[in-house]
C-alpha positions in Angstrom: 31.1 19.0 -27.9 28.1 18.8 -30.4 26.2 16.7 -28.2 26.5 18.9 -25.6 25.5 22.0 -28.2 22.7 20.4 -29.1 21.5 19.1 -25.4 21.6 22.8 -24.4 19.8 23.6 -27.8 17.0 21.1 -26.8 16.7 22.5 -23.4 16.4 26.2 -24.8 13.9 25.2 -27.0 11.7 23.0 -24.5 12.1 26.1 -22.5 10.3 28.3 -24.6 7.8 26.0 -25.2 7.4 25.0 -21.8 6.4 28.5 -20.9 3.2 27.9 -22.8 2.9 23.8 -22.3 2.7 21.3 -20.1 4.9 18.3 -19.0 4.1 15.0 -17.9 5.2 11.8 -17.9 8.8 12.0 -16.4 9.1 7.9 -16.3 7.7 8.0 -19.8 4.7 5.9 -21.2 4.2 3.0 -23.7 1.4 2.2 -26.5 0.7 -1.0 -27.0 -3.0 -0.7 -28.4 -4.8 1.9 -30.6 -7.1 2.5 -27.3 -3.9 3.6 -25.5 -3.5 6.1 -27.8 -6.5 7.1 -28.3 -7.4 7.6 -24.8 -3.9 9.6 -24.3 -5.4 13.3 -24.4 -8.1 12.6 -22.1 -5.8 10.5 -19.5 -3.4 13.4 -19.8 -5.1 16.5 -20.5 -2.9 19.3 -22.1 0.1 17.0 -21.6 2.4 18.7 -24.8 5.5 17.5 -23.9 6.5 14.1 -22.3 9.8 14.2 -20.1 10.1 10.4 -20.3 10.6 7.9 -23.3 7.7 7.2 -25.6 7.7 3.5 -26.9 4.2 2.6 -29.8 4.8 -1.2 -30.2 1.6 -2.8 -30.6 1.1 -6.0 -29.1 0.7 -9.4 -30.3 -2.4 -8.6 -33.2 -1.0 -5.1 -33.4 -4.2 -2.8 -34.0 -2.2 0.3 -33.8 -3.7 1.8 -37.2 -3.2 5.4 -36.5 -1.0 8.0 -34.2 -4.1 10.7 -34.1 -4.2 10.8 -30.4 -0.4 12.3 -29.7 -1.4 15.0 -32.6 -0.8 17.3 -29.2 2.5 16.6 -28.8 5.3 19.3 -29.4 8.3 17.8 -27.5 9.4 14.6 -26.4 12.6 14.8 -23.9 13.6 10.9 -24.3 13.5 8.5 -26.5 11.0 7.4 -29.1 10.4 4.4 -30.6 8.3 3.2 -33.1 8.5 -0.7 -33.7 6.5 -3.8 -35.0 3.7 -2.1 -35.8 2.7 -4.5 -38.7 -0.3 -2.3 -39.4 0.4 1.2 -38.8 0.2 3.2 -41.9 1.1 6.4 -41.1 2.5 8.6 -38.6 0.6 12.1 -39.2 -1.0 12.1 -35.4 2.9 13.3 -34.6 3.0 16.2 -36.9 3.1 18.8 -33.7 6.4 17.0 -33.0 9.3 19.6 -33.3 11.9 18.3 -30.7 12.9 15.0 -29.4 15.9 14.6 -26.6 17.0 11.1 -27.0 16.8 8.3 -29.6 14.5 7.8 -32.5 14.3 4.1 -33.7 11.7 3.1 -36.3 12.0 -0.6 -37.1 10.0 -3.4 -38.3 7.0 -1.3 -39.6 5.9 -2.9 -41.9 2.7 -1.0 -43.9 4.7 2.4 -43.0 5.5 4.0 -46.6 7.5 7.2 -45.4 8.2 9.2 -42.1 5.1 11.6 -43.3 4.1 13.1 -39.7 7.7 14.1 -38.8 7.3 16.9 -40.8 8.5 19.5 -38.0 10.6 17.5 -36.5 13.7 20.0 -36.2 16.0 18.1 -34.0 17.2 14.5 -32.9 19.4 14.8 -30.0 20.6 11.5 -29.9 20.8 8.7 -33.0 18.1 8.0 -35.4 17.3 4.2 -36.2 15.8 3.0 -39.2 15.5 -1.0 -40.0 13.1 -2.8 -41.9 10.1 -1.1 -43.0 9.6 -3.0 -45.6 7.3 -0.9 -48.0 9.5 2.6 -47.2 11.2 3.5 -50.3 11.8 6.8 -49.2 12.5 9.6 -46.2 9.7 11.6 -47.0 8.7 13.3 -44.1 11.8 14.2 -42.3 11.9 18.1 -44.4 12.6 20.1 -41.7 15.2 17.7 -39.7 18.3 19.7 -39.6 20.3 18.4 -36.5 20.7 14.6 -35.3 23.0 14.5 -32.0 24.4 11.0 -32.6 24.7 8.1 -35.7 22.2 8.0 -38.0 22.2 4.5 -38.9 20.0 2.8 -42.3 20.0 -1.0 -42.3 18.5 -3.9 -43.9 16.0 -1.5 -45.7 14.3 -1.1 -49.1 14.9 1.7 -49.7 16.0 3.0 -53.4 17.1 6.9 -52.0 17.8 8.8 -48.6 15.1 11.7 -50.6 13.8 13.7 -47.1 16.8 14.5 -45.8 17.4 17.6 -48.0 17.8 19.4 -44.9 19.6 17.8 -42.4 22.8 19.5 -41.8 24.7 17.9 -39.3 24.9 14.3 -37.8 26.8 14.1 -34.5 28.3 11.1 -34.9 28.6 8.4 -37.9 26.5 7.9 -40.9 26.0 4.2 -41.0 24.6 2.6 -44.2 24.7 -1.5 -44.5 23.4 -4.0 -45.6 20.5 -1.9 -47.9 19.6 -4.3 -51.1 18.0 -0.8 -53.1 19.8 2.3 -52.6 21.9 3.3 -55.9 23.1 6.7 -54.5 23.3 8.7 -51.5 20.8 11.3 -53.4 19.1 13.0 -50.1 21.8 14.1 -48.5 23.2 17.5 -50.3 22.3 19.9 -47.4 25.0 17.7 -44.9 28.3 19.4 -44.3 29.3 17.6 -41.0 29.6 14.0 -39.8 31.2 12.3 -37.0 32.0 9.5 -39.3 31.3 7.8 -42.3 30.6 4.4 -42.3 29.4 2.2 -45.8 29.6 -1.1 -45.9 27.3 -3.9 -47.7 24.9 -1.9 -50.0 25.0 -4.3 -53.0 24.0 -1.5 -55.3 25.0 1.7 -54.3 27.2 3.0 -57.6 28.1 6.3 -56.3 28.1 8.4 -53.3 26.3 11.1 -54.7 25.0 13.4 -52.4 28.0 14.1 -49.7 29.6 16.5 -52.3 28.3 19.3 -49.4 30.8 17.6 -46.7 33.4 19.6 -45.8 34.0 18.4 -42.3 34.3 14.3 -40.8 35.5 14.0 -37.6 36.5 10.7 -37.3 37.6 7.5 -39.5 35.8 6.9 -42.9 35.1 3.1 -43.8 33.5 1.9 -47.2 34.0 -1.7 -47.9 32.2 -4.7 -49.5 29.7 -2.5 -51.5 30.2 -4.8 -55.0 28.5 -2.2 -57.1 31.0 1.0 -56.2 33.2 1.4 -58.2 34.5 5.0 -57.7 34.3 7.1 -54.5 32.7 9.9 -57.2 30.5 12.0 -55.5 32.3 12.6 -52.4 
């Protein structure tokens, strides 16, 4: 039922921006290259919102550097993903970005510091990925986020908070944190008041679950197991 809230959500809002943009892309594209990108607005001219999924993985060298040339995007109806781009620094060229239909993964970047360039990303309509990213200690970026359709999942990360969140509201599905070697709290998270389901498992120094004191509704089972640091469910 909140998938289905939030597909028609997506589709009132691509509507409304439709009326003033234009779509392309319906079998959706992949960057492998900073030319690629680059070259995007003038292979696609006044292309705003891409029907398809969107894939930025450089190839073997990986020279993607910068996202500039999507900086006309407002919508992205599938998926995006965002992974092994060993010398990406940023992701400001996506700042137009307000809705995405699918997936969002962002994995194995490794010179990516935060999610600065999401900033008005509103919606995730299905689950948001995070893995790796070595040199991220943070969610900085994600401010206005509010919905996510399916699981957020955080694994294997560095990161020391879940700060950037502040907003997010609702999570479809689970909340998946394992296997992180740095965060201490769930600190990020005090906007959330739904889940689908909480899942913790494997975060050798989480000490609390500070930061879900807002949750007031989890529809399904709630695991937390082998964190060796937790020693109280305080917070919750």
């Amino acid at each position: 039922m909140v998938m289905k809230r939030i597909f028609i959500l997506f589709l009132a809002l691509a509507g409304i921006t439709g009326a003033m943009s234009q779509g392309c892309l319906p079998e959706g594209i992949t960057f492998t290259t900073q030319a690629e990108i680059d070259s995007f607005q003038s292979n696609y001219p006044g292309c705003t919102i891409i029907e398809g999924n969107v894939t930025i993985e450089a190839d073997t060298g990986g020279d993607i550097t910068n996202l500039n040339g999507l900086s006309i995007l407002t919508s992205i109806a599938g998926d995006l993903t965002i992974s092994t781009n060993y010398i990406l620094g940023s992701l400001s060229g996506l700042t137009n970005l307000t809705t995405l239909g699918g997936n969002l993964s962002v994995t194995g970047n490794d010179f990516l510091f935060n999610l600065q360039g999401l900033d008005n990303l509103t919606i995730v309509g299905g689950y948001f990925y995070i893995e790796g990213n070595y040199f991220m200690k943070n969610l900085t970026g994600l401010g206005d986020l509010n919905i996510i359709g399916g699981t957020l999942q955080i694994r294997n990360t560095n990161l020391t908070s879940l700060t950037g969140l502040e907003n997010l509201t609702s999570i479809g599905d689970y909340l998946v944190l394992d296997n992180n070697d740095s965060i201490t709290s769930l600190t990020g998270l005090e906007g959330l008041t739904s889940i689908g389901g909480l899942s913790i498992y494997c975060n050798d120094v989480l000490v609390n679950l500070t930061g879900l004191g807002s949750v007031v509704s989890v529809g399904n089972g709630i695991y937390i197991e082998y964190n060796n640091s937790l020693a109280s469910l305080t917070g919750m």
